[in-house]
gemmi code that builds the backbone of each chain (N, CA, C; Angstrom):
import gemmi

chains = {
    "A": [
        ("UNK", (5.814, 18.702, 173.343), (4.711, 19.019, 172.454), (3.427, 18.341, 172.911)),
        ("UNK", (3.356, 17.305, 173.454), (2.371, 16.383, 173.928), (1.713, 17.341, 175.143)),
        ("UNK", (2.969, 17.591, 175.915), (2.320, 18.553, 176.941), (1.862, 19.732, 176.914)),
        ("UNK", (2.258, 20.605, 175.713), (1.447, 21.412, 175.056), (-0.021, 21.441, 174.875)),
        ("UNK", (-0.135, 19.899, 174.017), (-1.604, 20.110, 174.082), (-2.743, 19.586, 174.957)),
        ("UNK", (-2.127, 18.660, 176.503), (-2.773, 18.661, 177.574), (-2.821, 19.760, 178.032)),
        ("UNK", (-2.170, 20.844, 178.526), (-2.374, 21.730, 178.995), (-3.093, 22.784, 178.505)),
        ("UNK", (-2.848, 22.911, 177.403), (-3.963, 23.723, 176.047), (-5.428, 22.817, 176.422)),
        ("UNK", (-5.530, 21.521, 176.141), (-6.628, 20.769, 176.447), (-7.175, 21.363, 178.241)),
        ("UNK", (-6.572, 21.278, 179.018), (-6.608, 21.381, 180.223), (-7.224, 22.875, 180.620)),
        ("UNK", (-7.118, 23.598, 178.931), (-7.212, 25.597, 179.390), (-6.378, 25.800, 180.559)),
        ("UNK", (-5.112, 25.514, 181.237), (-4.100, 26.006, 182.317), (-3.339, 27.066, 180.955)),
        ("UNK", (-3.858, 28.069, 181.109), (-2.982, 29.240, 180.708), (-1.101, 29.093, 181.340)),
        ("UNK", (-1.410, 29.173, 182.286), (-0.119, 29.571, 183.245), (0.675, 28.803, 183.031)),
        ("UNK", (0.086, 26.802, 182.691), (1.042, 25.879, 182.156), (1.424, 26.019, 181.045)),
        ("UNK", (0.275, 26.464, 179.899), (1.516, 26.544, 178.142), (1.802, 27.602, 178.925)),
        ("UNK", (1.876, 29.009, 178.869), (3.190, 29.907, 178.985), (4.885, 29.529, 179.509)),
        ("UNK", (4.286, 28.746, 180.801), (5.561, 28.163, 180.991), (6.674, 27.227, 180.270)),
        ("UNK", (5.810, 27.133, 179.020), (6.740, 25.891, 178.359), (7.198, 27.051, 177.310)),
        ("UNK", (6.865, 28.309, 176.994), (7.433, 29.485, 175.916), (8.621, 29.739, 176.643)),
        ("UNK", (9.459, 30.271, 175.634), (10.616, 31.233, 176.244), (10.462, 32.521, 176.581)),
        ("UNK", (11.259, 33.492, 176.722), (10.639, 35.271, 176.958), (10.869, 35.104, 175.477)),
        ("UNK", (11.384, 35.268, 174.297), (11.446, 36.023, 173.464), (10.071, 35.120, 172.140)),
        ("UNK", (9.407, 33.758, 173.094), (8.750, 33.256, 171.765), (7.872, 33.837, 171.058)),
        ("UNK", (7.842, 33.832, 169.783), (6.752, 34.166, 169.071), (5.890, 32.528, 168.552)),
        ("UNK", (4.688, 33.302, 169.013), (3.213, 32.697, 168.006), (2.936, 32.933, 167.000)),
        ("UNK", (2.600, 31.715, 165.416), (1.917, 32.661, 164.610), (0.670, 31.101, 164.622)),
        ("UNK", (-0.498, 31.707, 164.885), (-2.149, 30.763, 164.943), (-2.961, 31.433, 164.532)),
        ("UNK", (-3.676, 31.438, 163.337), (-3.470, 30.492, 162.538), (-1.811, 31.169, 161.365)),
        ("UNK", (-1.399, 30.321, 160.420), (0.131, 30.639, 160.123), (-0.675, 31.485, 158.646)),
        ("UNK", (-0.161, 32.772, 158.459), (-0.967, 33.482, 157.273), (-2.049, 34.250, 157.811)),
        ("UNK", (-2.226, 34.025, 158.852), (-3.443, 34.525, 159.593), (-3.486, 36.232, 159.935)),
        ("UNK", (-5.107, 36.887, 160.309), (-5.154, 38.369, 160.071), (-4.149, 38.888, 160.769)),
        ("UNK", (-4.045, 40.317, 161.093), (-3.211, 40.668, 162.257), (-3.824, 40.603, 163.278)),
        ("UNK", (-2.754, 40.206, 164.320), (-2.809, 40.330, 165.760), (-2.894, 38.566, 166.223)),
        ("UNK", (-2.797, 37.347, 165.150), (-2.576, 36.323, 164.990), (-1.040, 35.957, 165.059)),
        ("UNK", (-0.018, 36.353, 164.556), (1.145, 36.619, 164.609), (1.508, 37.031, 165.872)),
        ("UNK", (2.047, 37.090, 166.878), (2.940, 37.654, 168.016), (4.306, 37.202, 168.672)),
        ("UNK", (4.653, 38.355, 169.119), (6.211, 37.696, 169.347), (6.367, 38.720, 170.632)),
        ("UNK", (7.377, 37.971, 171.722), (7.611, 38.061, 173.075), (6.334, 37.865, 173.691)),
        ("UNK", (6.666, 36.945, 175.440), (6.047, 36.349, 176.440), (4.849, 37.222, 176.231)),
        ("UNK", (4.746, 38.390, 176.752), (3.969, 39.556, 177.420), (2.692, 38.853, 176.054)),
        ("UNK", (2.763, 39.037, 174.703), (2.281, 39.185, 173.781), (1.366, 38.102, 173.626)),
        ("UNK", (2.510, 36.858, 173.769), (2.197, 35.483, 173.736), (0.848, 35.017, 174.892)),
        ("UNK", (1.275, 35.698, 175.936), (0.633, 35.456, 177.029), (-1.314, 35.904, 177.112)),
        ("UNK", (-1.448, 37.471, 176.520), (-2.251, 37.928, 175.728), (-3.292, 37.205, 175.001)),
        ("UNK", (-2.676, 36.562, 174.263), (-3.336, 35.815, 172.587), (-3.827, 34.222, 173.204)),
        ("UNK", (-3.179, 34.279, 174.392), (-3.418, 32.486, 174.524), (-4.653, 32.935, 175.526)),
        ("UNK", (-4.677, 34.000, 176.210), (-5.769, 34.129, 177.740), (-6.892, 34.632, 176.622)),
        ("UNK", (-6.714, 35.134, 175.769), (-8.095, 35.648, 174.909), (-8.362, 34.324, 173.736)),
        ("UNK", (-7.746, 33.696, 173.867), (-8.090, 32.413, 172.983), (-8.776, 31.320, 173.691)),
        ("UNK", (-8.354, 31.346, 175.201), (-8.678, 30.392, 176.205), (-10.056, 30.864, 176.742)),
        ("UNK", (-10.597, 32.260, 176.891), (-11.930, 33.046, 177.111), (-12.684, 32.872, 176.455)),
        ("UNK", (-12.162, 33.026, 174.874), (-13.221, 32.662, 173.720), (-13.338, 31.500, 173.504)),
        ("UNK", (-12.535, 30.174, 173.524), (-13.413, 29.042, 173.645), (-12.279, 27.950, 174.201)),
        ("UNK", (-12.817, 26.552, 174.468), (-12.233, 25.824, 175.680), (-11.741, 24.832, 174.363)),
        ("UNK", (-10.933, 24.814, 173.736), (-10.040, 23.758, 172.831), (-10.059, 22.659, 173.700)),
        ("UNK", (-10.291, 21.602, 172.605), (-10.648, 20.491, 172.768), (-9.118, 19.299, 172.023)),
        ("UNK", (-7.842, 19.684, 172.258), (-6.797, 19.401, 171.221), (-6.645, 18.001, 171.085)),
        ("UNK", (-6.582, 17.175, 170.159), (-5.898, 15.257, 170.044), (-5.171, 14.900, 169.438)),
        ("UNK", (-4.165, 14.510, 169.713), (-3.060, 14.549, 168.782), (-3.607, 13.084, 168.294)),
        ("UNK", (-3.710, 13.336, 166.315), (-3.986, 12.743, 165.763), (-3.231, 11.639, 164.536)),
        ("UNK", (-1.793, 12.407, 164.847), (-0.963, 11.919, 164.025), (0.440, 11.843, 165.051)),
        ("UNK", (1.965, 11.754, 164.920), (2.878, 11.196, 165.036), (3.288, 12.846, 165.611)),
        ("UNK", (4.458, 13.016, 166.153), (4.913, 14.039, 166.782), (6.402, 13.937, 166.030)),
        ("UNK", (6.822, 14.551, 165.159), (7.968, 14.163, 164.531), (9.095, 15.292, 164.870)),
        ("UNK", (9.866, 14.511, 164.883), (11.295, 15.753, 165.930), (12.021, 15.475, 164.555)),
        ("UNK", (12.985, 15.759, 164.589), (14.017, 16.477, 163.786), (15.979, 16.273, 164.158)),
        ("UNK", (17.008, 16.401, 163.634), (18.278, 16.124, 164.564), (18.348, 18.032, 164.684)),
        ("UNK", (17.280, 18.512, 164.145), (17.460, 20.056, 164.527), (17.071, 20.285, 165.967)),
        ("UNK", (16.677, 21.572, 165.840), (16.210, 22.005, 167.233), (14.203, 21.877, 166.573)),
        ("UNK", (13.841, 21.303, 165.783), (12.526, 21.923, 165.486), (11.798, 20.482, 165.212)),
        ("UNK", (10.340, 20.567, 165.498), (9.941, 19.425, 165.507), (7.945, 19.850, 165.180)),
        ("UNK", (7.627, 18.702, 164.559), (6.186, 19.133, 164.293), (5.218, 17.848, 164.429)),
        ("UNK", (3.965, 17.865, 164.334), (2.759, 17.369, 165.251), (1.599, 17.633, 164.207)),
        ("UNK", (0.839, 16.565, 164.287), (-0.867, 16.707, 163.504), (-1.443, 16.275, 164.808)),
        ("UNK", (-2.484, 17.220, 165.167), (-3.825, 17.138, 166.054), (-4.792, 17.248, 165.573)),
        ("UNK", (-5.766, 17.156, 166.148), (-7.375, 17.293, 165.377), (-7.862, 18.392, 167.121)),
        ("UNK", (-8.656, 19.123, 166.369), (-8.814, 20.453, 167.308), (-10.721, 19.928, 167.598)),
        ("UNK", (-11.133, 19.971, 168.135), (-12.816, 19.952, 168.554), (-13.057, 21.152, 168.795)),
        ("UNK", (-13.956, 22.131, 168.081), (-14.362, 23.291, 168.560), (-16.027, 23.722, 167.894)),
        ("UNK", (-16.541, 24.648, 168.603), (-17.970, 24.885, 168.052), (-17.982, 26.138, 167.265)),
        ("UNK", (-18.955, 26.170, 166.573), (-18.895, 27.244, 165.679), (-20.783, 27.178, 165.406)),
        ("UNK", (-21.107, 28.326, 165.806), (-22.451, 28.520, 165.215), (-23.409, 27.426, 166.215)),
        ("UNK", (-23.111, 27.029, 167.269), (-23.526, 26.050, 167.553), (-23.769, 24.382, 167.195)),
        ("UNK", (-22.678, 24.487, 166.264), (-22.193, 23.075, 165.774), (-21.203, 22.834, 166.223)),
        ("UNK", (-20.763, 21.148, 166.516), (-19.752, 21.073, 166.726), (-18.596, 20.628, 165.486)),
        ("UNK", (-18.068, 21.528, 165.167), (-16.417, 20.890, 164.221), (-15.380, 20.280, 164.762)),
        ("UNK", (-14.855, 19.532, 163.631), (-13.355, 18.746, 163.774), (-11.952, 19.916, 163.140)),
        ("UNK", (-11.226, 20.384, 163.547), (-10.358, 20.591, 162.257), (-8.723, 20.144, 162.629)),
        ("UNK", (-8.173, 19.615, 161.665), (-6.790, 19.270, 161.315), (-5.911, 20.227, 161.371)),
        ("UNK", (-5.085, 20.461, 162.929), (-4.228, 20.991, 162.846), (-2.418, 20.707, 162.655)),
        ("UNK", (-1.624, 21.191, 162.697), (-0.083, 21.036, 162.255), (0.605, 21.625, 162.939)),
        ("UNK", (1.328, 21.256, 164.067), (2.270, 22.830, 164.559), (3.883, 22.263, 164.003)),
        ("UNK", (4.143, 23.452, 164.231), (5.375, 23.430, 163.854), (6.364, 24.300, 164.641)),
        ("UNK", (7.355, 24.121, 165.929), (7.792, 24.050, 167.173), (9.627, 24.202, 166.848)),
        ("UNK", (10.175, 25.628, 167.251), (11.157, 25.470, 167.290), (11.900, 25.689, 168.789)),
        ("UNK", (12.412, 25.140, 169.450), (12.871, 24.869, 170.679), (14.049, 25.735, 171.256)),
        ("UNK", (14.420, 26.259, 172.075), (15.558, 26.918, 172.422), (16.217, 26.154, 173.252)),
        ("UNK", (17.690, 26.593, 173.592), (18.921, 25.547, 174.395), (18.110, 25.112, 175.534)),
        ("UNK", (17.487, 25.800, 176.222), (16.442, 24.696, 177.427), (15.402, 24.415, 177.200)),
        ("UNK", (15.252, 23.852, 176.045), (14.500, 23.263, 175.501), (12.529, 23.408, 175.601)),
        ("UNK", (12.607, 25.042, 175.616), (11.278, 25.949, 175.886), (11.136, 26.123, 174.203)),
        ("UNK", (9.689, 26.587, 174.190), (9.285, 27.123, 172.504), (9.906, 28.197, 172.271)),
        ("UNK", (10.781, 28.157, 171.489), (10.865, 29.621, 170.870), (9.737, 30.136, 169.996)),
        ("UNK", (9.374, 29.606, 169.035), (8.603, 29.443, 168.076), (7.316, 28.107, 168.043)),
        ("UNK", (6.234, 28.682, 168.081), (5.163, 27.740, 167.313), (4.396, 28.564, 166.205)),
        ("UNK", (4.629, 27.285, 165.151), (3.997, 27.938, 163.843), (2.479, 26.655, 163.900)),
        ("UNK", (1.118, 27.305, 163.704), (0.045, 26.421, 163.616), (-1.006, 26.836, 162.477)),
        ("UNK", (-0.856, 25.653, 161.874), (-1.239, 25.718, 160.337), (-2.527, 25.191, 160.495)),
        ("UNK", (-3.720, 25.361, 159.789), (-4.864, 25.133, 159.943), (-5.713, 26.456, 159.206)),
        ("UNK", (-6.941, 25.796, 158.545), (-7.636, 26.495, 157.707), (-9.248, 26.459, 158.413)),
        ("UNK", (-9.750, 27.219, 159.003), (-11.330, 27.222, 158.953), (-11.720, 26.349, 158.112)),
        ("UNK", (-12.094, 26.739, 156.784), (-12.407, 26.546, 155.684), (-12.510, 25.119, 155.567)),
        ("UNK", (-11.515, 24.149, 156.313), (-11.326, 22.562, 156.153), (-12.034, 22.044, 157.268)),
        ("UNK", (-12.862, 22.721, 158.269), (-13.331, 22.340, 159.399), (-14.473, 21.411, 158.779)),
        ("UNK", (-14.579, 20.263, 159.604), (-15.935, 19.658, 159.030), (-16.335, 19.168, 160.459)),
        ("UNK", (-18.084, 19.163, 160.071), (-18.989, 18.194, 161.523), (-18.785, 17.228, 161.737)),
        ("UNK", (-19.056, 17.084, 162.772), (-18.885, 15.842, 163.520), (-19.938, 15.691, 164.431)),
    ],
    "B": [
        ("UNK", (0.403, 19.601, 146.397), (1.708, 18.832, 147.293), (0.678, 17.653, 147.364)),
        ("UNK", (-0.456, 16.685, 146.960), (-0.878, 15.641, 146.515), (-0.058, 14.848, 145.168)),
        ("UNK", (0.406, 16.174, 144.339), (0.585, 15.595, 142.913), (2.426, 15.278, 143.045)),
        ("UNK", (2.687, 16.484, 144.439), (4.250, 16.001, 144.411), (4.489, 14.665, 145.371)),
        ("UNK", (3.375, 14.028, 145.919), (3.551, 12.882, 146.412), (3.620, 12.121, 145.033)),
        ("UNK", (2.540, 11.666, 143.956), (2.253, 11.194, 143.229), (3.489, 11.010, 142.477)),
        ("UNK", (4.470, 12.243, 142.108), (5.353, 11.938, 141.260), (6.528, 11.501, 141.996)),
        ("UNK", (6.544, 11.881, 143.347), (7.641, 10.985, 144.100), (7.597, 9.547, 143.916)),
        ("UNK", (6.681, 9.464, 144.241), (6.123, 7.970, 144.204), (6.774, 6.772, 143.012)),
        ("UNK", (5.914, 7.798, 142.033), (6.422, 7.277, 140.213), (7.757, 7.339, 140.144)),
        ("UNK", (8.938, 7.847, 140.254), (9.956, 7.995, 140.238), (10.233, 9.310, 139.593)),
        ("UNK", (9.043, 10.345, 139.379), (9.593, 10.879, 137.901), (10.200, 12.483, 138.487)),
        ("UNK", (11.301, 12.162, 138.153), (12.219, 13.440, 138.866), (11.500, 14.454, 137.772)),
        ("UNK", (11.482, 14.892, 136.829), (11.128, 15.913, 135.937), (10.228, 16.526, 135.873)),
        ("UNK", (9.179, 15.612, 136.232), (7.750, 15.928, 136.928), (7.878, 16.410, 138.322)),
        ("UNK", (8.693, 16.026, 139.144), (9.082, 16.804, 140.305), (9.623, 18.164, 140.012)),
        ("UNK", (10.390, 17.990, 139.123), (11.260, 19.389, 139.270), (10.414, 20.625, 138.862)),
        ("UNK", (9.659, 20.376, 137.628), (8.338, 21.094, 137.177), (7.550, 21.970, 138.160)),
        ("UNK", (7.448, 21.007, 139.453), (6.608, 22.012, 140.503), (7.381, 23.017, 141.158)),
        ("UNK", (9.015, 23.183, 141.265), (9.845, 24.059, 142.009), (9.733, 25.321, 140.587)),
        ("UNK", (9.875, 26.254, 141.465), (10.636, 27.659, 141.223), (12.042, 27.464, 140.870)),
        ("UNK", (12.447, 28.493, 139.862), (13.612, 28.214, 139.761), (14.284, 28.521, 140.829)),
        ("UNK", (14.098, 29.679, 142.113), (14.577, 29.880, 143.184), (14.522, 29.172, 144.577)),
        ("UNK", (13.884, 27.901, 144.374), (13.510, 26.841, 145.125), (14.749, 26.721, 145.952)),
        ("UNK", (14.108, 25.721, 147.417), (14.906, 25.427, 148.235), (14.552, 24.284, 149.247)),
        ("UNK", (15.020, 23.442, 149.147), (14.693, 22.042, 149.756), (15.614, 21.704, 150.984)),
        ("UNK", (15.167, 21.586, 151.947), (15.538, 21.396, 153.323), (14.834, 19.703, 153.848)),
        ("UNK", (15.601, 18.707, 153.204), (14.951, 17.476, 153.451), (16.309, 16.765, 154.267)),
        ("UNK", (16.690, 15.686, 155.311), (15.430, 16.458, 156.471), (15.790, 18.082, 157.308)),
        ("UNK", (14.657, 18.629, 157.246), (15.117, 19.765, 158.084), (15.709, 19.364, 159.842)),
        ("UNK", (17.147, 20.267, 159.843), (18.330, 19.915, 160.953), (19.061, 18.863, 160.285)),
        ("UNK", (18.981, 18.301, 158.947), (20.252, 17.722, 158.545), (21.411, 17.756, 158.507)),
        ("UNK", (22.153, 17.123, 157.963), (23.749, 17.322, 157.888), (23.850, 17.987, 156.180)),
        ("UNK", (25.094, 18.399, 156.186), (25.640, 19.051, 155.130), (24.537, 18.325, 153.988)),
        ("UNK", (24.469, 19.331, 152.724), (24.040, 18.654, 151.488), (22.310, 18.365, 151.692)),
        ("UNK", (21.656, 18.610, 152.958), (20.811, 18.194, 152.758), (19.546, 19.489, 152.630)),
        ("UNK", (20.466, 20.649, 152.537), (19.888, 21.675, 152.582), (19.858, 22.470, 151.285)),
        ("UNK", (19.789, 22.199, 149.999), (19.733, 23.144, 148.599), (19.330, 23.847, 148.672)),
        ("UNK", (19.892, 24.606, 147.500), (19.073, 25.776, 147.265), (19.126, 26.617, 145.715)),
        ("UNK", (18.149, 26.442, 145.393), (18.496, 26.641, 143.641), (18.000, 25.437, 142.900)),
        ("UNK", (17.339, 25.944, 141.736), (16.446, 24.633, 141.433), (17.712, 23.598, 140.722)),
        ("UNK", (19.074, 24.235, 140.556), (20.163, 23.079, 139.763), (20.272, 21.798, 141.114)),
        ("UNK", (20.331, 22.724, 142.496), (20.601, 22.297, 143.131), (19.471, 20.885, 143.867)),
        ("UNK", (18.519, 22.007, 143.581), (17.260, 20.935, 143.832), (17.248, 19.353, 142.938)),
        ("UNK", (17.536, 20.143, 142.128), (17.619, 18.801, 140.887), (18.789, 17.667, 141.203)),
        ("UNK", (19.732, 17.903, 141.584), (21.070, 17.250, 141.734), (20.146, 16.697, 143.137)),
        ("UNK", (19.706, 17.344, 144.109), (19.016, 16.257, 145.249), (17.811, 15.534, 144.723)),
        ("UNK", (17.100, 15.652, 144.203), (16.178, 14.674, 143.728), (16.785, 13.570, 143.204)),
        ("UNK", (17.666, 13.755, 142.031), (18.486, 12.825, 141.074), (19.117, 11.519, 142.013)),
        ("UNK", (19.697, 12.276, 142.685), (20.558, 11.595, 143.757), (19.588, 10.543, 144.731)),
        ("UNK", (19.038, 11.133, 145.734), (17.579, 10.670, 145.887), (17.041, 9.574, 145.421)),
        ("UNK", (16.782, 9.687, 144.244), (15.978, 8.329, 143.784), (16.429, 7.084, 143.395)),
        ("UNK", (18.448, 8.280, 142.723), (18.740, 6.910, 142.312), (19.303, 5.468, 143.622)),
        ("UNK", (19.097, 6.159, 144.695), (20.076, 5.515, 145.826), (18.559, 4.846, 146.712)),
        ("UNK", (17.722, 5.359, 146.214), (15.974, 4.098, 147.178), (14.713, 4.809, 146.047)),
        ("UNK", (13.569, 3.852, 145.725), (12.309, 4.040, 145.262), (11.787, 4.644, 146.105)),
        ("UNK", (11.312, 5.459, 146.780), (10.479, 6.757, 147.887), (8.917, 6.055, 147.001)),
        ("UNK", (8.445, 5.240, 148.536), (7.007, 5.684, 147.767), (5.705, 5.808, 148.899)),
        ("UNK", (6.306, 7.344, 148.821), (4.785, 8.109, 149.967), (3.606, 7.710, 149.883)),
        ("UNK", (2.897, 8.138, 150.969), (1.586, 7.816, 151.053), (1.107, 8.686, 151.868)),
        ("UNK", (-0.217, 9.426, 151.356), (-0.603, 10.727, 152.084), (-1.475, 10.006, 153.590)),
        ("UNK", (-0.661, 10.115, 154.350), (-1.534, 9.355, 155.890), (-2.221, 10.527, 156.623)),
        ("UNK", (-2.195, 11.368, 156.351), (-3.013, 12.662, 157.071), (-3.637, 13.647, 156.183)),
        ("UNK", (-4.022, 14.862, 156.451), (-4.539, 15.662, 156.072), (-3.309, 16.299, 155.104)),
        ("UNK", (-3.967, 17.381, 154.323), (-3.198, 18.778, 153.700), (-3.605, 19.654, 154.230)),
        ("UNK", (-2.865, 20.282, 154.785), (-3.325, 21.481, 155.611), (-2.865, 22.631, 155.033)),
        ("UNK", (-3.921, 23.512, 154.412), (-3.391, 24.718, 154.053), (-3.754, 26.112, 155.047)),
        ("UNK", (-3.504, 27.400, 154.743), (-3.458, 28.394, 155.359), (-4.018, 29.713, 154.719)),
        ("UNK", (-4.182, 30.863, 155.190), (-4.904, 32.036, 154.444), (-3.183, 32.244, 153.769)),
        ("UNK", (-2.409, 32.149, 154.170), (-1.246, 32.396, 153.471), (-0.486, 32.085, 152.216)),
        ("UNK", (0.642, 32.001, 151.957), (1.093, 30.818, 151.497), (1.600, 29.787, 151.539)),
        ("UNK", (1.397, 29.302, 152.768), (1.914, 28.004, 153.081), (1.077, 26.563, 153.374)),
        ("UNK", (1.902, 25.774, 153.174), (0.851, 24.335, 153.573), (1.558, 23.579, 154.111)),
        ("UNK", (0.847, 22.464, 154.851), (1.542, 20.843, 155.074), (0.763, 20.001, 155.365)),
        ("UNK", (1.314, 18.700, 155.213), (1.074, 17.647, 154.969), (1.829, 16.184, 156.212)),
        ("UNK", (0.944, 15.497, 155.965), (1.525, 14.490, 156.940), (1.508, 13.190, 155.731)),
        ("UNK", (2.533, 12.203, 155.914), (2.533, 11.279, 154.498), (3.684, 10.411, 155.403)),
        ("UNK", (3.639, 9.145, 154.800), (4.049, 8.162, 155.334), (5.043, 7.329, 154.250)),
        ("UNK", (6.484, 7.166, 154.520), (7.196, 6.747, 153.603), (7.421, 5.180, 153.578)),
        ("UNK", (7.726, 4.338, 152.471), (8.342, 3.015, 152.925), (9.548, 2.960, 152.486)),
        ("UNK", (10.520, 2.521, 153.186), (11.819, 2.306, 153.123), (12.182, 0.898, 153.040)),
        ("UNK", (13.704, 0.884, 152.550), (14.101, -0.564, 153.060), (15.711, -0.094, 153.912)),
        ("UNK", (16.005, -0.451, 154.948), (17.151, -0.255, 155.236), (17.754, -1.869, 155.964)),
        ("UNK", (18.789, -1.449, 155.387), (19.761, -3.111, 155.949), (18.864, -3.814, 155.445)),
        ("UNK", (17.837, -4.045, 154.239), (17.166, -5.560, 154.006), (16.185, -5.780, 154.455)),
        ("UNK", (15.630, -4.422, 155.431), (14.491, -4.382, 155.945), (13.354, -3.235, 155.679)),
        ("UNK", (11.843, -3.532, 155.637), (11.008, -2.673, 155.554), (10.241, -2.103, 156.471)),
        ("UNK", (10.957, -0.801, 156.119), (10.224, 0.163, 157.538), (9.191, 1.404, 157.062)),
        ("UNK", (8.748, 1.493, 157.850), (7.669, 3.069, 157.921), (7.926, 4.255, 158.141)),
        ("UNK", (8.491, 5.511, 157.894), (8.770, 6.741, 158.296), (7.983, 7.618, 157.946)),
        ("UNK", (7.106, 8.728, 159.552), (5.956, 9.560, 159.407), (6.942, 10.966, 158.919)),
        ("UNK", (6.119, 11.448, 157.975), (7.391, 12.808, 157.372), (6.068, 13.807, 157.382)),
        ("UNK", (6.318, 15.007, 157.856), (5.308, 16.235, 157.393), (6.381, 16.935, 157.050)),
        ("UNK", (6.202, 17.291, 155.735), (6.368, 18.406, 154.969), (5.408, 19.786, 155.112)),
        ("UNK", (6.885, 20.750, 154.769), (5.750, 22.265, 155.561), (6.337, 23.031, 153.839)),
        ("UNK", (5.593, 23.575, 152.775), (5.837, 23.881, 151.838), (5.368, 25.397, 151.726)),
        ("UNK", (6.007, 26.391, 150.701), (5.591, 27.562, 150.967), (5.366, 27.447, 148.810)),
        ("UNK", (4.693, 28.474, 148.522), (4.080, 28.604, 147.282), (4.385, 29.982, 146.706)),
        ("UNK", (5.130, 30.166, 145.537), (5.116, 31.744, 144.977), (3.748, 31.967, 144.656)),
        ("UNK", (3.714, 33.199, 143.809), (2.584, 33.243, 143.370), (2.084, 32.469, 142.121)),
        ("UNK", (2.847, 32.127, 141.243), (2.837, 30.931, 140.316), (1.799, 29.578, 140.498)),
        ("UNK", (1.456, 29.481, 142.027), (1.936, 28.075, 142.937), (2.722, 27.082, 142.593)),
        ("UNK", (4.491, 27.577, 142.610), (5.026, 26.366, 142.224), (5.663, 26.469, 143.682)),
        ("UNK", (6.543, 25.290, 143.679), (7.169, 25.611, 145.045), (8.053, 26.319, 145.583)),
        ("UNK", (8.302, 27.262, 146.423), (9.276, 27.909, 146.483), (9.876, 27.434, 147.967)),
        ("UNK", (9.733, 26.659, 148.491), (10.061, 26.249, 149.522), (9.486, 24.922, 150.205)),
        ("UNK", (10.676, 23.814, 150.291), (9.820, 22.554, 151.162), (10.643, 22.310, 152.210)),
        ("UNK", (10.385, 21.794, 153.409), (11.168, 21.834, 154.736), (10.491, 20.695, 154.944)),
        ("UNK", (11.084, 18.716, 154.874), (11.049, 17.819, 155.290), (11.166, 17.315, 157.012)),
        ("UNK", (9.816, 17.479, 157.516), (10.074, 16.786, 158.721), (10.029, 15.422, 158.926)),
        ("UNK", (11.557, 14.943, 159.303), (11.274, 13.534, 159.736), (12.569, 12.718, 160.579)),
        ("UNK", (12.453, 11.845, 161.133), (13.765, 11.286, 162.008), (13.996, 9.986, 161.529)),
        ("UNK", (14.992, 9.233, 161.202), (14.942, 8.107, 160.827), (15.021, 7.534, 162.050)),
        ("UNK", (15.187, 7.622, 163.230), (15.593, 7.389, 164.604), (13.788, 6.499, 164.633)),
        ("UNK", (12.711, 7.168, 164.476), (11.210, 6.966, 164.292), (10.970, 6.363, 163.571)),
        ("UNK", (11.767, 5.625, 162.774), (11.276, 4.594, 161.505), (10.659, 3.677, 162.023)),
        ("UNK", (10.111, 2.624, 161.982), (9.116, 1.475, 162.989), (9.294, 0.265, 161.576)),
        ("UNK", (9.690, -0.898, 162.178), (9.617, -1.555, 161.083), (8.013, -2.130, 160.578)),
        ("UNK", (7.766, -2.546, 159.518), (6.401, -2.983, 159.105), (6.804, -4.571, 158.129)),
    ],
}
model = gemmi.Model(1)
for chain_id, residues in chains.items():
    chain = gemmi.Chain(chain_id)
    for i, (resn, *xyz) in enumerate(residues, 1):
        res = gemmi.Residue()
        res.name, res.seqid = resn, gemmi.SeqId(i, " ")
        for name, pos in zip(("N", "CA", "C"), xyz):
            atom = gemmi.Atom()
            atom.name, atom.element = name, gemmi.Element(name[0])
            atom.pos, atom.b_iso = gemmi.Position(*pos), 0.0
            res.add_atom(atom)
        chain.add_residue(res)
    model.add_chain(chain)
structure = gemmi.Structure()
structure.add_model(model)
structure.setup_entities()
């Protein structure tokens, strides 16, 4: 998960994909419009290169990375991003379920616009 | 999920139970062993009961609330324990889902006791 968000930090597309499985699904933001939701690589792959175009995430993990005796484990970061030409903070949450080789099956990332504040 | 810290805290199971659905389902910790997975607010109740009477739980919201366009939220909160005679720290995010009521219809406890840190 740590390396998740260096490489997310880093914008290396090619590195997060490699840490998904073929069948993972994304849902960013979690509740979010359509086409926020996706499931399988091809899809996954998609949503992260048009997320990485539209802007260069700034990710910090701000809280504890907490695993689980499951397969699933979750994370608080604080995201840096601009909006309007300001710069915001916002509080994100993922929530990471892992497959037998230990790739994402699942990331769920919780986060509200709405809670973004300046910085 | 501020006020269900609050009543964890207090001890007051009834005031806890108040915020579940009767179709509630508590997954504390999520990937537990048997029993730690209810479902049904009798059931919910028999884990709270149990719960409190066996340690005082008294959270502390150490992160954000993170909500969603959806219905879901979480939280990052910080527990104190005593185990073997000793006082420790455990980081827990809870990932909660909301009927339309907003009572709870779902809480999924992330946390490892493996991560406890003494204080």
């Amino acid at each position: 998960m740590s390396r998740y968000l260096e490489l997310v930090g880093a914008g290396d597309v090619e590195g997060v994909l490699a840490l998904f499985s073929d069948s993972a699904s994304v849902e960013d933001p979690v509740g979010g419009p359509p086409g926020t939701h996706v499931v399988g690589l091809e899809a996954v792959a998609t949503f992260f290169r048009n997320g990485f175009a539209r802007s260069r995430p700034a990710p910090e993990l701000s809280g504890p990375i907490v695993t689980t005796g499951g397969d699933e484990a979750a994370m608080l970061f604080t995201l840096r991003l601009e909006l309007r030409g300001r710069l915001f903070e916002l509080d994100v949450i993922d929530v990471v379920t892992f497959d037998a080789d230990g790739r994402i099956a699942s990331l769920r990332a919780f986060w509200n616009l709405d809670e973004a504040r300046p910085c």
